[in-house]
C-alpha positions, 0 to 999 in steps of 0.5 A: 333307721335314721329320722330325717331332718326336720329343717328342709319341711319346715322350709317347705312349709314356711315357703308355702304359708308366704306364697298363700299369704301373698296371695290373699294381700293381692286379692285383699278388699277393705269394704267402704274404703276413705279413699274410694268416697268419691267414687261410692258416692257418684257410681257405687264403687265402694270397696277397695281393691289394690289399687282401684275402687270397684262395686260389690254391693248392691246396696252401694249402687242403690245409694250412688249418684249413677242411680238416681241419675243413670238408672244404675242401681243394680250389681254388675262385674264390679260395676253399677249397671242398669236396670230397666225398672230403674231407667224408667223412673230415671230422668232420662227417660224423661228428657232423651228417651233412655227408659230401657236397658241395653248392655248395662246402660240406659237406652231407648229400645223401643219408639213408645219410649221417645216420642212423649220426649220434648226432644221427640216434639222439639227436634224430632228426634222420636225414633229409637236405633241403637239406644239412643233417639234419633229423627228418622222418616216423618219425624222431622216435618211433624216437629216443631223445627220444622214448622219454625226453622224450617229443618224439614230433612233428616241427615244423620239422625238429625232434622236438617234443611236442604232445600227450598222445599224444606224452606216453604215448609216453614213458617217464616215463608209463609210469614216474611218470605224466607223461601229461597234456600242459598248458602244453607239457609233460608232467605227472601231473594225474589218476588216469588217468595213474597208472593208465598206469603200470607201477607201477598194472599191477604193484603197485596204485599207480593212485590219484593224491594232489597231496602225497607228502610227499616233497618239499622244494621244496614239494607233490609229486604221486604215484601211491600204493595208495588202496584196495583196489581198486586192489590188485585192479587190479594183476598181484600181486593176479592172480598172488599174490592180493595183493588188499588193501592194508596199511600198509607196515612199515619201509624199505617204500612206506607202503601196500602190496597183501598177501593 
């Protein structure tokens, strides 16, 4: 019986080993590549594959630049995700409240987490929704942006000003009369602010006047003693009797409420 010819297996054979050959080329990884450096130290990705540098070992993201930073010190798929034992200890679970994990990335997934924040007590932003803080409800008027910029409201996530209510709020009503809100802002417009503020309860002055004459930069409005009616309004004149205004001597305001 006629052997067959050994040409077309070896042919086969040859085809086979290529095909497997080629196969493994294309997976083929090179660990600690030269030219993935930058990539493994800033996010882990440390090991070569064709042409993209991708994560494969846990002890490259543990040393990687997103771990201190990012509390991406675990192996994910071919990424450095988060974790959230190492969230907690990262900065930005200090600065914005990311001290828990949501879907690989640091994230604030509970209240607790943003409100030790400066950004919680600074901008009121002390309420988790969808990983990040935000200003929700209350949290605005028990910030200090409230207290100082009189941004009393939420809108978007964020302490807003939005009216004249949001302008009494704030410190700068009680102290200069910046009561009245136009143009987005809060400003001194009209005797009722003046008589808001501290200065016409304590001192009598209750009466607004578009010019100081304190200013440089052009016409300055103010609360000053108008009258003495506006003595009269004031806790001097109710404690002291210092019911009458008078021209103010040297190193003093230009009126002032004596007896």
């Amino acid at each position: 019986m006629p052997r067959a010819p050994l040409f077309p297996a070896l042919k086969r054979a040859s085809v086979g080993v290529l095909v497997a050959l080629a196969a493994v080329v294309a997976g083929c990884e090179e660990r600690h590549a030269p030219s993935c450096k930058p990539e493994c130290d800033a996010r882990g990705r440390c090991t070569k594959k064709g042409d993209a540098c991708i994560a494969t070992d846990a002890d490259d993201c543990r040393r990687s630049k997103a771990c201190q930073e990012e509390g991406r010190c675990a192996l994910g798929e071919n990424e450095c995700k988060a974790e959230a034992k190492a969230c907690a200890a990262s900065p930005l679970c200090k600065e914005k409240g990311l001290c828990g994990e949501l879907k690989g990335a640091c994230a604030a997934t509970d209240n607790a987490h943003c409100a030790p924040t400066e950004a919680c007590r600074d901008d009121g932003l002390c309420s988790a929704m969808s990983g990040s803080c935000v200003a929700r409800e209350d949290d605005c008027k028990k910030s200090d942006l409230c207290a100082r910029f009189a941004r009393c409201s939420v809108e978007n996530g964020r302490c807003v000003t939005l009216g004249r209510p949001d302008c009494e709020q704030g410190n700068l009503c009680k102290k200069n009369g910046f009561c009245s809100f136009i143009d987005t802002k809060c400003v001194l417009a009209t005797r009722a602010d003046c008589e808001m503020t501290d200065g016409c309860k304590e001192l009598g002055t209750c009466s607004l006047v578009t010019d100081t004459g304190k200013s440089s930069l052009g016409a300055q409005a103010g609360c000053v003693i108008a009258s003495d009616a506006d003595c009269r309004l004031s806790r001097a004149c109710k404690d002291r009797g210092a019911c009458r205004r008078e021209k103010g001597g040297r190193n003093m305001p230009p009126w002032v409420c004596v007896k």
